[in-house]
Structure formats: structure tokens, C-alpha cells
NULO-409481 format. One record per atom (N, C-alpha, C): x, y, z. Coordinates in pm, whole numbers, plus 50000, padded with zeros to 5 digits. Layout:
BEGIN
XYZ
...
//
This chain:
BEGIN
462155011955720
461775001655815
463064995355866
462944994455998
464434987656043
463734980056170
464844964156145
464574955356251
465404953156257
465694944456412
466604942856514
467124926356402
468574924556408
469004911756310
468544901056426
469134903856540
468774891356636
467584889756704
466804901656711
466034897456783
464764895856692
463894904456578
463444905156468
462764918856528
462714924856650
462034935856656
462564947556597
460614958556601
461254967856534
462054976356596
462624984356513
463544994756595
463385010256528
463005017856633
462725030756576
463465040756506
463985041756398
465055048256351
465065064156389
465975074756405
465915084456468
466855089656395
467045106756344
467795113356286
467225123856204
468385132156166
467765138656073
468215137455890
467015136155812
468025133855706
468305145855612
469375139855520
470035150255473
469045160755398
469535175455326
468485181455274
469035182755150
470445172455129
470605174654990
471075158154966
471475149254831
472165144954851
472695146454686
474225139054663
474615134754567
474175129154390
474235140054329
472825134854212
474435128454086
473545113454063
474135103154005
473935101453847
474515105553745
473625102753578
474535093953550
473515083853506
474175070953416
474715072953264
475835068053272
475975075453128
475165065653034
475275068152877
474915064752796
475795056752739
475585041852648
476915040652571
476805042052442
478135046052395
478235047952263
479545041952202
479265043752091
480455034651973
480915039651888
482375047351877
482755057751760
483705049051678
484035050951557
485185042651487
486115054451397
487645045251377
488425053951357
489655046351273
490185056651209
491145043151139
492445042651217
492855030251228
493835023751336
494935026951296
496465028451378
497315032651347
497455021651308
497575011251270
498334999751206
497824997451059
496815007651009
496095005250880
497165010050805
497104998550664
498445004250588
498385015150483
499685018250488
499795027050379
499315025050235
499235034950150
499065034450016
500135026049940
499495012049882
500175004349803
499984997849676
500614987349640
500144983749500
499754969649513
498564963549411
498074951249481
498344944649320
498254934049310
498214925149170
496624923249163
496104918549083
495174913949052
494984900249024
493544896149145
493794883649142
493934876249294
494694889149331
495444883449469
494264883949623
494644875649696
493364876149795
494204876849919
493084886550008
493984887950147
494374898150188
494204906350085
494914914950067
494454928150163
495174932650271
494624942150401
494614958050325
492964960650366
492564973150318
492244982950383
492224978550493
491954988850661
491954982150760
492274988150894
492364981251025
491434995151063
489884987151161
489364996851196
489434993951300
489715013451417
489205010251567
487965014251574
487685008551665
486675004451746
486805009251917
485835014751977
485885023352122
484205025852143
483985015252226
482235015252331
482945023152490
482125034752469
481855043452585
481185039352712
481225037552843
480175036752901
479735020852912
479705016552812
479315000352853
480084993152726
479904976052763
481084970952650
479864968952542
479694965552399
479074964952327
479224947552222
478434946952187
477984934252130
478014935651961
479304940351920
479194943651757
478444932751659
477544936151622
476314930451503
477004928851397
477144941551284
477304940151193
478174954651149
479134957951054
479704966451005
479144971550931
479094985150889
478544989650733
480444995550674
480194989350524
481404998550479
481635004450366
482335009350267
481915022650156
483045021550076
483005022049936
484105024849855
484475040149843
485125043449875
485615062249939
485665068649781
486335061049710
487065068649606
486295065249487
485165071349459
484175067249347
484395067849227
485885079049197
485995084549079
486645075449008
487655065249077
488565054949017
488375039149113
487175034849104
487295018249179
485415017449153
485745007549150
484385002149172
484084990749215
482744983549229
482334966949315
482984958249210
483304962849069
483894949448984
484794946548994
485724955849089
487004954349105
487734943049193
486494944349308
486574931649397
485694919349390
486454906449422
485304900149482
484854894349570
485824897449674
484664896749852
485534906449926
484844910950037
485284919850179
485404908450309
486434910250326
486434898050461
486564905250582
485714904650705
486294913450817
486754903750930
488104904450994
488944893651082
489224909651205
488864895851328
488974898451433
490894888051506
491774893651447
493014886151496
492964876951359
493134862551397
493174853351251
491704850451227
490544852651309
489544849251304
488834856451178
487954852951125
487544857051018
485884854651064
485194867351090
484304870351141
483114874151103
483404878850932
482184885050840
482614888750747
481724887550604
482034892050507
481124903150424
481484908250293
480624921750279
480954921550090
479834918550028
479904920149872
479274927949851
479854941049735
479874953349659
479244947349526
478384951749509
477374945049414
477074959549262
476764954749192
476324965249090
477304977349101
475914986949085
476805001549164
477135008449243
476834997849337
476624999849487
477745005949498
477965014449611
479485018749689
479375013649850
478575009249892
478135006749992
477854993350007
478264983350189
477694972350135
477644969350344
477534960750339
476794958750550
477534942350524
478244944450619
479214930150698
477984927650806
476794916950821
476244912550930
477724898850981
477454904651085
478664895051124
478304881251193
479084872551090
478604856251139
478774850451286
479884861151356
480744859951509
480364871951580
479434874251668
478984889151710
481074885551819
481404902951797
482674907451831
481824912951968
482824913052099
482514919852188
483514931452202
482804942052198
484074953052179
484044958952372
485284954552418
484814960452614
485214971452628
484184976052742
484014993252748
485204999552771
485435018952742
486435019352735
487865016952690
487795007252584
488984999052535
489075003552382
489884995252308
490325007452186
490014987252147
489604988952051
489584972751959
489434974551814
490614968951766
490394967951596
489994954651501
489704957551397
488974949951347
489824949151165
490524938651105
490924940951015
490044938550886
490164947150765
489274942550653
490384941250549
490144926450486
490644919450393
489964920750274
490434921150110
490494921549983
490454910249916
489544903049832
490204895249735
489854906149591
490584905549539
490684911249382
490444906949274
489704913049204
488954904849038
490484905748939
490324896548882
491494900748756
491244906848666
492614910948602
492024921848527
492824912848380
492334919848287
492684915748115
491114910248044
491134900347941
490334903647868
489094894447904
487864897047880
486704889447973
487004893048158
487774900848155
487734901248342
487224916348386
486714916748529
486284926048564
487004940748595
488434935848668
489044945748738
489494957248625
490044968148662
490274977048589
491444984248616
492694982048553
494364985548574
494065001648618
494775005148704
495155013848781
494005021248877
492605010048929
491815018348998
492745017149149
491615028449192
492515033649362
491205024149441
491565015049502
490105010149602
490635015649737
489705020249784
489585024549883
488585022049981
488095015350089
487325006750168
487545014450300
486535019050346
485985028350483
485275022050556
484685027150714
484275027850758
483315040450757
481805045450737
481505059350733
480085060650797
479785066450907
478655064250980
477615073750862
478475085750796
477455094250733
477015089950656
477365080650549
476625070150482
475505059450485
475805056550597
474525044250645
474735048550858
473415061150855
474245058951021
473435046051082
473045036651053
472685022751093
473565012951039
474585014351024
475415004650907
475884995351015
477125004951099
477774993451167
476604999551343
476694984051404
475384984051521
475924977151583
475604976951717
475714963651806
474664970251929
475094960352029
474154959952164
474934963152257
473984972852340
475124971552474
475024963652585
475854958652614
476154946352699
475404947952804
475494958652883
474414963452991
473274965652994
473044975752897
471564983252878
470594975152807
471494968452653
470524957252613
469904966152453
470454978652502
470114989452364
470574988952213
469724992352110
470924993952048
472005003252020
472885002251981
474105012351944
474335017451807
474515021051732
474505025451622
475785039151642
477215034351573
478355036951557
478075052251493
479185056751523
479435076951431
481125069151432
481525083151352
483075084851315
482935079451185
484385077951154
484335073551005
486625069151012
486635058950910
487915056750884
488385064250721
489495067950714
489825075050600
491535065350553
491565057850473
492595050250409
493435057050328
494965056050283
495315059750150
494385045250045
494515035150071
493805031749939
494635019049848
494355010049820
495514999049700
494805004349622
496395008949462
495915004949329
495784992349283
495364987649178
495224975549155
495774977249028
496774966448975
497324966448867
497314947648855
497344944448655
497354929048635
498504924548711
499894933448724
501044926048792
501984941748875
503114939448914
503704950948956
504914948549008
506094953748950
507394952649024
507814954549148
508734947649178
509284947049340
511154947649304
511124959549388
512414965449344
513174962749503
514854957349460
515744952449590
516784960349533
517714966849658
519244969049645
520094960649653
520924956949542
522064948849553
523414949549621
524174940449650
525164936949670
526344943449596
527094949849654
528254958149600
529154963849713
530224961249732
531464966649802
531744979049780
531464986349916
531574998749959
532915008649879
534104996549830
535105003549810
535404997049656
536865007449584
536825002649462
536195007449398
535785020849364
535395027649262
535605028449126
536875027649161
537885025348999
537475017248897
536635005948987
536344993848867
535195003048753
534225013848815
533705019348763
531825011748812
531835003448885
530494999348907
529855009249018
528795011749004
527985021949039
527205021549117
525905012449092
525135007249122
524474994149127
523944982049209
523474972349166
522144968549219
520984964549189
519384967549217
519134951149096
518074946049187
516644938849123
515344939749084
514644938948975
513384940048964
512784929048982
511624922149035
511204913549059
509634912548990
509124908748910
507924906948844
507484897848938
505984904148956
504664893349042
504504887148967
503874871949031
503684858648972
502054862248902
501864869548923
500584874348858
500704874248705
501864882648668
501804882548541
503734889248510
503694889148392
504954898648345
504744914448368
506024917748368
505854934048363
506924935348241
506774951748246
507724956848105
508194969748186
509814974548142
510244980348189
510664990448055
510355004248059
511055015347967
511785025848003
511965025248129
512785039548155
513555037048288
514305043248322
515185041148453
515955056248478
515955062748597
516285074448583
517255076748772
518445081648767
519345077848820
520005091248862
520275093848999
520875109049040
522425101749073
523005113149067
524785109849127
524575122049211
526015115749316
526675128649456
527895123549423
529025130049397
530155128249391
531355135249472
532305131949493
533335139849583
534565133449593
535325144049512
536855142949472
537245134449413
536295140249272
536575130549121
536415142449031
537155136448931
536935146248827
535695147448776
535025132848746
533885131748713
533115117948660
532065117948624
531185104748579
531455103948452
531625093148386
531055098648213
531485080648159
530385078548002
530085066948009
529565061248057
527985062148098
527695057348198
526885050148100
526185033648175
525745027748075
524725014248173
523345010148198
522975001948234
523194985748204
523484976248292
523764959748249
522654953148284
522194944748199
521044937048286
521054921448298
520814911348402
521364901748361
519714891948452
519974876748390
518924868048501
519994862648588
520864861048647
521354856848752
521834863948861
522384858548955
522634865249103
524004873349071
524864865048947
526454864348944
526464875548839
525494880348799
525644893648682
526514889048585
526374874948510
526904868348388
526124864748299
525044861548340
524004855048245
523034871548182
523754874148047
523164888448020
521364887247956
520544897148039
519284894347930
518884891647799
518134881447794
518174876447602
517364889847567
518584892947438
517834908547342
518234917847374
519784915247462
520524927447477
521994921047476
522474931247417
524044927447349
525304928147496
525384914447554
526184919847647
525554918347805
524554923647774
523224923847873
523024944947873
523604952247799
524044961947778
522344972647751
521814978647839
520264986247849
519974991747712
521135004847728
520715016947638
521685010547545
521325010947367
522135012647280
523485022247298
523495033047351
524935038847388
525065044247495
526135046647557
526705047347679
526015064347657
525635067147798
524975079747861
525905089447879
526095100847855
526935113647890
525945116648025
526545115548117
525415123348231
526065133748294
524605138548340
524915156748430
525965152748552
526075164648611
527175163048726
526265155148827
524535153948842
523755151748931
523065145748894
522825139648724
521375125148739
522125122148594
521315110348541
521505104048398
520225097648451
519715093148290
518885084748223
518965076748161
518495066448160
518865044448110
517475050548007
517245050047865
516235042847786
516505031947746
515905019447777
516185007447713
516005009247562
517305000447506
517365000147321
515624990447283
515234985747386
514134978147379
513044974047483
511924976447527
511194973447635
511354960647724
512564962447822
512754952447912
511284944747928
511444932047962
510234923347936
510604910348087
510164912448195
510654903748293
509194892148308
509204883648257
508314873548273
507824872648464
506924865248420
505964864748602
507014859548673
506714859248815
507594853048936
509044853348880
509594863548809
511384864648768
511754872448804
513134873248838
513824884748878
515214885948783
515114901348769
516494905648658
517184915948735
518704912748708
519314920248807
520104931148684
520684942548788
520984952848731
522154960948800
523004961648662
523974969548740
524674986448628
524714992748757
524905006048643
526585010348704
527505010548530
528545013848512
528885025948455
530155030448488
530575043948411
531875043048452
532505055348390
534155055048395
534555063848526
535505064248587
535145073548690
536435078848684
536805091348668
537965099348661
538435108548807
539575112048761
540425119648849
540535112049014
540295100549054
540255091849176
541245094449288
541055100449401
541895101049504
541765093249616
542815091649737
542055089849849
540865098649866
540115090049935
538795099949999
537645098549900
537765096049697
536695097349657
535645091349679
534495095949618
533385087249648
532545090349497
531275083749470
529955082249453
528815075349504
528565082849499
526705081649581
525945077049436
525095068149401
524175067649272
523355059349278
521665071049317
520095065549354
519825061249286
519205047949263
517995047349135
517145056749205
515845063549082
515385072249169
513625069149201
513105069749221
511865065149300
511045078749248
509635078049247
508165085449178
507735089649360
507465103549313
506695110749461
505175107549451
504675110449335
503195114249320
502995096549202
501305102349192
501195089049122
500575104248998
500875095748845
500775103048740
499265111048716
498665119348658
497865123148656
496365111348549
495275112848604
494635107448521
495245104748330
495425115948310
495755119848186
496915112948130
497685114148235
499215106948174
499275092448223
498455088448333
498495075348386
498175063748248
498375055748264
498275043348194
498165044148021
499305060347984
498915064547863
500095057547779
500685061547686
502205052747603
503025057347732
504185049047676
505295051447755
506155067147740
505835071547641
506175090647643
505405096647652
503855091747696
502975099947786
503595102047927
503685091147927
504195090348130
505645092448140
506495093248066
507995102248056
507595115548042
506675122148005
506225139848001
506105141748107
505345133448183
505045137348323
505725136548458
507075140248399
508515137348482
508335122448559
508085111648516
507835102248559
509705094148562
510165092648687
511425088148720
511725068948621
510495059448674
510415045748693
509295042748578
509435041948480
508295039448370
508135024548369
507105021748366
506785006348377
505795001948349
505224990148272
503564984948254
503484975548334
502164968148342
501724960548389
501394949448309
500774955448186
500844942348036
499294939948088
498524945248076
497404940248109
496474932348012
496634935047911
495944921747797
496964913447684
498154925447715
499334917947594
500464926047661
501304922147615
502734923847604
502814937947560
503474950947653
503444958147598
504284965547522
503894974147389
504994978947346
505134997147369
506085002147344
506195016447381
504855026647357
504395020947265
503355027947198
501885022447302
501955012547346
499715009647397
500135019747491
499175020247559
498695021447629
498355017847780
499235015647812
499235008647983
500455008548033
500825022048032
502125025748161
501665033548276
502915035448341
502625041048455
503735044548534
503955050648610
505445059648684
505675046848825
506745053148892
507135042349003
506255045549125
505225051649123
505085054049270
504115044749306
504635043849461
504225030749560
504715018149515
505605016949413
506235001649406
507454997749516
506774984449504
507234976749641
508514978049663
509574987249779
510634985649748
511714996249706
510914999749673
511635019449562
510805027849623
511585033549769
510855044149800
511065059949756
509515064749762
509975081149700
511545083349641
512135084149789
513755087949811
514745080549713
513895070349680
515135062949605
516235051449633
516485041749602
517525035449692
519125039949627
519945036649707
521175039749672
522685032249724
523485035349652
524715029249646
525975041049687
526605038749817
527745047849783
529185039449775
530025042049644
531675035249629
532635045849647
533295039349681
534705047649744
535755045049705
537085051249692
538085050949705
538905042449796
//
């Protein structure tokens, strides 16, 4: 029907119309999730501690922007974590704190309805961070020294878990994909290892290396082993080599229960390429302390040009069920570099039961940190 704008008459339209035209499909929207490049790596958590970031999930609405409801999310790693381990899931949108999610019984599974519906806009990539608080662990407590928690996103689990609306259609959405984490262990406490301060040159004096251990305020840790590579060039050689340990910055104040501040009862013969520190006694660094460390030896045949290179050395793998949290010469069998407890109900001695190798401590990577002195 067509009329004239000014005058209101009709007007006879005339033509021919087309015999085809343009065919239009609306898409559909949808909502996939994925784990975000900013989700962190595999680390070590204290027990106790809250806040603690366990995944950054993305988030991507197809087609229209979406009205996120509620999350569903999953403990991945069933064989080592469980709901006693934690005690809440927090999900934050930036600083906002948007929903939370409790792991109950034996659940592995648990649904964030979210107190703040998130608008996720179409096309766009949006993440969503999930926060940890942690049960403690020791005696009457829930948590359990050395589980792996691991916290997902997994549509195959609940495909109604995580939902929202689409902004347009008014439908619901119901998310696919899935996020895959390395995972926090959880330990009662855990060292934090720094490289020290030492002048590049001056070899002669014979100092080697200098490094901090730092015990979480969580609790004490215990230290039994220390294991140490050399690179050398145009020396005769290493020999005497011997760990110092001290509580001050000035490496004077020697640890109480060591002669000197002096590790191993006797000075180390080492290979052309590593030595080994056994403490004469299970280093013992009380909570929130730090003990500093310095490794000496004699250094022969010295020219222009010499050098040493000398890593503390850092854990690749984490120990096997078997050797994990077994004595302290369980977890030395298992070529374990960084032997260390956590002390989870007492003070430990060589013999309980609750060690464990260096890997993922804060600080001591794989590679090792290192010192090179010169000539």
C-alpha cells in the first residue's frame, strides 16, 4: 500500500518484483568458557590463607551479549583434594566480588548463583576470577598437607551449571567448554627462597654463594637437605666446601645449634659439577623468619679471567605419591634437590613423616638460582 506523504492519496505502485531475494539467518547465541591466559601457574598455598587465586575464567557470548546467572564449578583432581580442604569459593568480576560456591561433603561439584548477574557483551572475551580460602591443616583441622586443589570450570559435568540470558533473545544459555588449571598444593606453611647479595668479583675470599629462606607466617618450616651444582673456569678447583647459616642481613649472627653458624658437621669434598649441604641437624626457621645463607669453599689455582658459577638447585617434578610427605630419606631417594617440611602437627624430625622436595617453592625456580664470582 503506498500513499502520497503530502497529499494522503493513493498511489499505484508499478514494477516488477524481484524473483529472488537475499535469505537472512539469525544467529543463535551461545557461551563457551576457557581458561584465561592470566590463570596462574602451579603453586604452593599455606594453609589457612584466604584469597588465594585458583583460576581466571574466560568467558565469550556469540551472537548476542549474555546476562551470566550463575557458574557451575568442579574439583578436577579427585585423587588428591577434597571440599575439606577449602572453605569458600569466591568468584570476582575485577575487585568486585560477585558470588560464592561451597564444596560440601563429597561433593566435587558445587554452582556459584551469582549475587551480581555479570553482563558478558557479545563477541568479547570476559574473565571472571575464582578466589580460595583454605582450611588449616594440623590436629582437629580439616585440610590435608600436600593435596593438589584444583578448581574448573566443566560444562561436561553439570551442562546447566554455568547459565545466563541472552540479552536479546531473552533465552536461556547454558555454557560448553571447560577450564583446565595446574592447581595449588596446600601445605601447613612453605618456604620462600631469595638470592643474595654478593660481589661479582673476589673469588679468592672463597664465598660462593648467598640465598634466604623465608618461613610463612603460617607456621615454621624445617630444612634437611640443600643440593648445589658448580661451572668453573680457570681454577684448579673447588674443595672444602661448607654451608653458613645465619638470622641477620650482615651474615654475623650464626643460627642457634650450629657451631659458627656452620650447616654440615664437615666441610664437603665436591664433584667438579655439584656438592651436597646435609644439615648436622634439621634447620628449624620459625614462622614469618628469615635465615640467611652463605656457601664457602677454598678456591685454587686463581687467574685473571677465573670464575665460579654455584646454583642452589631447584626440584623439576613434584615427588611421587610414595615418596611425597614420607621421612626425610624417603624424599632424598627420590633425587629430591630441596628437602623440606612443613611441620604439620609438630616439629619435624628426620624420621616423621612430612617432607617433601622443592618443587613450586616460591622463588627457587626448576633452574635454580645462582651466583657467578670472578677473578
Amino acid at each position: 500500500i503506498v500513499t502520497g506523504v503530502t497529499s494522503g492519496n493513493s498511489v499505484s505502485a508499478t514494477g516488477t518484483p524481484s524473483s529472488a531475494s537475499a535469505v537472512m539467518t539469525i544467529g543463535t547465541g551461545s557461551l563457551v568458557t576457557s581458561t584465561s591466559a592470566s590463570a596462574p601457574s602451579y603453586m604452593i598455598a599455606a594453609a589457612g590463607s584466604t584469597g588465594v587465586i585458583a583460576n581466571v575464567i574466560n568467558f565469550r557470548a556469540t551472537n548476542e551479549a549474555v546476562n551470566l546467572a550463575r557458574i557451575g564449578l568442579k574439583l578436577t583432581n579427585t585423587a588428591s583434594s577434597s571440599a575439606a580442604d577449602l572453605v569458600q569459593v569466591s568468584i570476582w568480576d575485577g575487585a568486585t566480588q560477585v558470588g560464592t560456591a561451597v564444596f560440601t561433603g563429597a561433593n566435587m561439584v558445587a554452582t556459584s548463583t551469582l549475587a551480581t548477574t555479570v553482563v558478558l557483551p557479545k563477541d568479547t572475551d570476559k574473565t571472571l576470577t575464582v578466589k580460595v580460602d583454605f582450611a588449616q591443616i594440623g590436629s582437629g583441622e580439616t585440610g590435608a598437607q600436600g593435596d593438589l586443589i584444583a578448581i574448573d570450570n566443566n560444562a561436561t559435568v553439570d551442562s546447566t551449571g554455568t547459565q545466563g540470558t541472552g540479552v536479546g533473545s531473552g533465552t536461556t544459555i547454558n555454557a560448553t567448554g571447560s577450564t583446565a588449571v595446574a592447581g595449588v598444593r596446600l601445605f601447613k606453611s612453605f618456604p620462600t627462597v631469595a638470592l643474595g647479595t654478593l660481589g661479582n668479583t673476589g673469588i679468592g675470599d672463597g664465598k660462593l654463594l648467598r640465598f634466604s629462606v623465608t618461613a610463612n607466617a603460617n607456621g615454621g618450616i624445617g630444612i634437611n637437605q640443600f643440593k648445589f651444582a658448580l661451572a668453573t673456569s680457570s681454577i684448579t678447583g673447588v674443595t672444602a666446601v661448607n654451608l653458613f647459616g645465619y638470622t641477620d642481613t650482615g651474615y654475623s649472627a650464626p643460627i642457634s645449634g650450629f657451631s659458627s653458624g656452620q650447616i654440615s658437621t664437615s666441610n664437603v669434598a665436591p664433584t667438579a659439577t655439584a656438592f651436597t649441604i646435609t644439615p648436622s641437624a634439621v634447620i628449624q626457621i620459625p614462622a614469618a623468619t628469615t635465615y640467611y645463607f652463605e656457601a664457602r669453599g677454598t678456591v685454587a689455582g686463581i687467574i685473571v679471567g677465573s670464575s665460579v658459577t654455584t646454583t642452589l638447585n631447584g626440584d623439576t617434578t613434584y615427588p611421587s605419591l610414595a615418596a611425597n610427605m614420607g621421612t626425610s630419606a624417603a624424599v632424598v631417594s627420590a633425587s629430591a634437590n630441596l628437602v623440606w617440611s612443613p611441620n604439620a602437627t609438630t616439629t619435624s624430625t628426620a624420621t616423621h613423616t612430612d617432607w617433601t622436595n622443592g618443587y613450586g617453592v616460591a622463588g627457587l625456580p626448576s633452574s635454580g638460582l645462582s651466583q657467578t664470582r670472578s677473578n
